[in-house]
N, C-alpha and C positions, 0 to 999 in steps of 0.2 A: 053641706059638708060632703056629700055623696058625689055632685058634680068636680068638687074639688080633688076629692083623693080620684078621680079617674083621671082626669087631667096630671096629677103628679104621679100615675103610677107610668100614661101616658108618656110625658118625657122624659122618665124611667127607663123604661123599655129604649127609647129613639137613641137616651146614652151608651145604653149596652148593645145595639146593635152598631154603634159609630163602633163603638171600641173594641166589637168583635172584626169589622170592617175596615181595620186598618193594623194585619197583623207585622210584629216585625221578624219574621221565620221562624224556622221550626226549632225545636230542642234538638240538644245532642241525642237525647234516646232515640231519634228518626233516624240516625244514619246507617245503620243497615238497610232497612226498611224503605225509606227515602218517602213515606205514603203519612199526607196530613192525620192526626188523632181526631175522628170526628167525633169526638165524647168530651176531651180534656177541656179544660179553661184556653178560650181562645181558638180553640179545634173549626174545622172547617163544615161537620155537621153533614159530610156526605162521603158517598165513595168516591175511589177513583175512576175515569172514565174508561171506559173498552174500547173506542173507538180510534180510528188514526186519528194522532196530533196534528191538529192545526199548526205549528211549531216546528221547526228545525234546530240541533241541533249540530255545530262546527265548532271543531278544531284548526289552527290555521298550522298544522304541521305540513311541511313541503314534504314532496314524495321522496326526498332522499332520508325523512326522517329526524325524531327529533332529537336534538344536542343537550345531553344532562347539563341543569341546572339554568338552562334557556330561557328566555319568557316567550308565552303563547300567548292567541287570542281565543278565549273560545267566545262563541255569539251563539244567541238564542234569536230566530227571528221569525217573524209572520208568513207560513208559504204562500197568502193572499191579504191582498192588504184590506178587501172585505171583512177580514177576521177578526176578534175584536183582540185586543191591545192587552199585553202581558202584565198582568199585577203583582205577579209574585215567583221565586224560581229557587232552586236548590243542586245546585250539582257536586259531582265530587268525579274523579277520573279513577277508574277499576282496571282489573285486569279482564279483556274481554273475555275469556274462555269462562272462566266461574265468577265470574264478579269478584270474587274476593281481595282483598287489599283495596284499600286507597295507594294511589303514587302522589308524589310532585304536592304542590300545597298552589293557593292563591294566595292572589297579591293584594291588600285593598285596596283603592287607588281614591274610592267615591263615598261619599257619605252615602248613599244611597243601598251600597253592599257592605256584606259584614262575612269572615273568616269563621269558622268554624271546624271545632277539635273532635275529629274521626278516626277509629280504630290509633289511637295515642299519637296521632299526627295534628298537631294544632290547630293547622290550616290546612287542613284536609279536605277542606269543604266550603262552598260559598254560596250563600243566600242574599234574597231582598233584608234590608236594617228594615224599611216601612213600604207601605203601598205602593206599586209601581203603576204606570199607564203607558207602555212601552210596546212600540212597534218591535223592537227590537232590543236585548242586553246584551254590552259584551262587559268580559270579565277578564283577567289576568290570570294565567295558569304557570307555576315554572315550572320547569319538567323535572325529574328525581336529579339527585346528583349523579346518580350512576346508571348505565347501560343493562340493562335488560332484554331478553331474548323473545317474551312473548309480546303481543300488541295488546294496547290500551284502548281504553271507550271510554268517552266521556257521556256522564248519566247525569240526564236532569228531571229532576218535577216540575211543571209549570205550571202555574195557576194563571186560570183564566179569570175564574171569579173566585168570591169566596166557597162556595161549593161545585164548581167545574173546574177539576186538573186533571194534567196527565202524568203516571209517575214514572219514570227509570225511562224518558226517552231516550236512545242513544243517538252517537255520531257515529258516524264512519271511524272503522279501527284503525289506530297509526302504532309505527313503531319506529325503535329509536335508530339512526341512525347506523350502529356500530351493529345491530341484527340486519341490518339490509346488508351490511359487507361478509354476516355470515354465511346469509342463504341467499341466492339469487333469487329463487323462488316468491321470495316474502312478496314483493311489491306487486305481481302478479296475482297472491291469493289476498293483498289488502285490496286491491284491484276487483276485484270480482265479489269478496264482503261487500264493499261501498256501494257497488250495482246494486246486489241482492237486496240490501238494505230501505231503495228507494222502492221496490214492488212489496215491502211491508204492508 
């Protein structure tokens, strides 16, 4: 009997580590925060890393800027292909200066991602649906319907494993098109963020 109940408490355990091991993103309560719960049901059971991301972070806005209500691409990808293979991810596009607001929403396009409702923006936000093994994600971003005068970053979490990610990576700052024809200036100082941002 003794042999027995260790054995089934045995394949007990192996279920609940599958089921921890195959999460499908995060709740709405992470979207400030953007950082796994490592206590909650499902929770990733550690912190987030301090080190540079192995990871990249792009937007495929052109330098003149992006066009409300557009589609982007943004991509998540491997800076060495040494690196091991993305499981899991989280972004939403802010205002660079304080983070605050979400802009623009995603698109779904894959069973593989799922939309998610940020600061009363529906699709505010786009995570993994289930486990990823990806060199590389991209995702669908559309740009707000309307022209705004500061630049945007897109902010991702990516999980490496279940307990190694990285949280609020960003991209290089872009802005929309109709502020470049405000300020000459703009493209020159997203210019120079986008440097500074690779000696992080």
């Amino acid at each position: 009997m003794a042999a027995s109940g260790i054995i089934i408490a045995f394949f007990v355990s192996c279920f609940a580590i599958v089921i921890r091991s195959f999460p499908t993103g995060p709740p709405a309560s992470a979207c400030d925060s953007m950082t796994p719960s490592p206590v909650s049901p499902g929770g990733h059971g550690a912190v987030p890393q301090t080190s540079a991301s192995p990871y990249t972070v792009s937007v495929n806005v052109p330098s003149a800027g992006w066009v409300p209500s557009k589609e982007y691409e943004l991509t998540i990808e491997k800076k060495s292909a040494s690196s091991d293979d993305i499981e899991g991810f989280f972004c939403q596009v802010r205002s660079s200066a304080d983070s605050a607001n979400v802009f623009g929403s995603f698109v779904e396009l894959s069973k593989l991602h799922k939309t998610l409702e940020c600061d009363s923006n529906t699709k505010g936000a786009v995570s993994h649906s289930t486990e990823l093994h990806n060199a590389s994600v991209s995702v669908t971003w559309q740009a707000p319907d309307a022209s705004r005068n500061g630049s945007l970053t897109a902010f991702c979490t990516i999980v490496q494993h279940l307990d190694t990610f990285w949280v609020k990576v960003p991209s290089a700052d872009f802005v929309s098109s109709a502020a470049l024809r405000v300020s000459p200036y703009v493209a020159a100082l997203l210019a120079f963020s986008a440097l500074s941002k690779m000696f992080v």
